[in-house]
N, C-alpha and C positions, 0 to 999 in steps of 0.2 A: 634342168636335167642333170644326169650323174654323170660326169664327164669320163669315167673310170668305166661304166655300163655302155656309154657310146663308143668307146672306142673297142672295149671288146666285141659288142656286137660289129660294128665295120670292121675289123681287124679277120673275125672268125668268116665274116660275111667275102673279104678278098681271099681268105684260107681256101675255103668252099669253092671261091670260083676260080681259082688254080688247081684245085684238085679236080674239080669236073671238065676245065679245058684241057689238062692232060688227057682225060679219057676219053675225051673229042679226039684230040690230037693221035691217041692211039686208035681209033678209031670203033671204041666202045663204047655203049649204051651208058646210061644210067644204073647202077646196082645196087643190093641192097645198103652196101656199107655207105653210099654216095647219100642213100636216103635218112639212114641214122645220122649225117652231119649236114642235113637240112632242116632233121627234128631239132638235135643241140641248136644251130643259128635260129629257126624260129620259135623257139622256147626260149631264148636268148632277147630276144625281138619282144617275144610277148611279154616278159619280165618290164623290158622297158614300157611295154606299152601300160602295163598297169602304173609302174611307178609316174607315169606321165600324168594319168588321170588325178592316184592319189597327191601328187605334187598340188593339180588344177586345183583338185576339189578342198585342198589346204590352203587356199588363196592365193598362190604363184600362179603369177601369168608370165605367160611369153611377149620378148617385145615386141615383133614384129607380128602380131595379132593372135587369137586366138582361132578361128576356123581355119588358116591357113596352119599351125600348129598340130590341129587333131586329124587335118588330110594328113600331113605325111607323117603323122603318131600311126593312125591306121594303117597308110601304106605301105609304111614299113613291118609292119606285123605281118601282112599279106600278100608281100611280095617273095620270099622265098618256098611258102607252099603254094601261091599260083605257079609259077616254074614245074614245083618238082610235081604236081597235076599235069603240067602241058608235056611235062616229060616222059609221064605212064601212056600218052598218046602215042609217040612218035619215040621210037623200039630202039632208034639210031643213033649214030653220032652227034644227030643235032640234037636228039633230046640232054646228051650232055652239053651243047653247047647253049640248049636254052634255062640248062641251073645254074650254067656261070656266066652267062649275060645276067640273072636274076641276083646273081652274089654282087657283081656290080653295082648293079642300079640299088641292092642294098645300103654296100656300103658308101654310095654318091645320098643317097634318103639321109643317112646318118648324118655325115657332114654338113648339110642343110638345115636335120634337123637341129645340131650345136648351134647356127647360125642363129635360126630364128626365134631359140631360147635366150640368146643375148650371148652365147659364149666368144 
């Protein structure tokens, strides 16, 4: 992986989830602008996930196996728009607090994913 592409995606992905715990903490919803920086982080996300594929399909494998790899290549692609979905559900405070539990567990995917690239 590109160690420069992982870390900005975790990096953007903990931005994201201090900006939506603030508006938990203020005790506001999710908003438009909250959802334009879930588009950037999983546009962000999907960048890597193609580079992952192309990486595979160039004959680079990961060391730590290859299906355990393409789960959390995936997961991380679809983890920050499941969030901002569960968030158009629930109008409140916690929908903010469920895109920044989701920036979380992004940027924790990240970290794992360097791991299990060999970084």
């Amino acid at each position: 992986m590109i160690t420069a592409l992982t870390v900005a995606v975790g990096g953007c992905a903990l931005a994201l989830a201090a900006w939506c715990g603030f508006a938990a903490y203020r005790d506001q919803p999710t908003k438009d602008w909250h959802f334009i920086g879930m588009a950037v982080v999983s546009l962000l996300a999907l960048v890597q996930l193609v580079v992952g594929v192309v990486r595979l399909a160039g004959g680079d494998r990961p060391d730590q196996g290859l299906p355990i790899f393409l789960a959390y290549l995936i997961g991380s692609a679809v983890c920050v728009p499941a969030a901002g979905f569960m968030s158009l559900s629930e109008r409140t405070r916690w929908g903010s607090v469920t895109v920044a539990a989701g920036g979380v567990i992004l940027a924790v995917l990240e970290v794992r994913l360097y791991d299990i690239w060999g970084g």
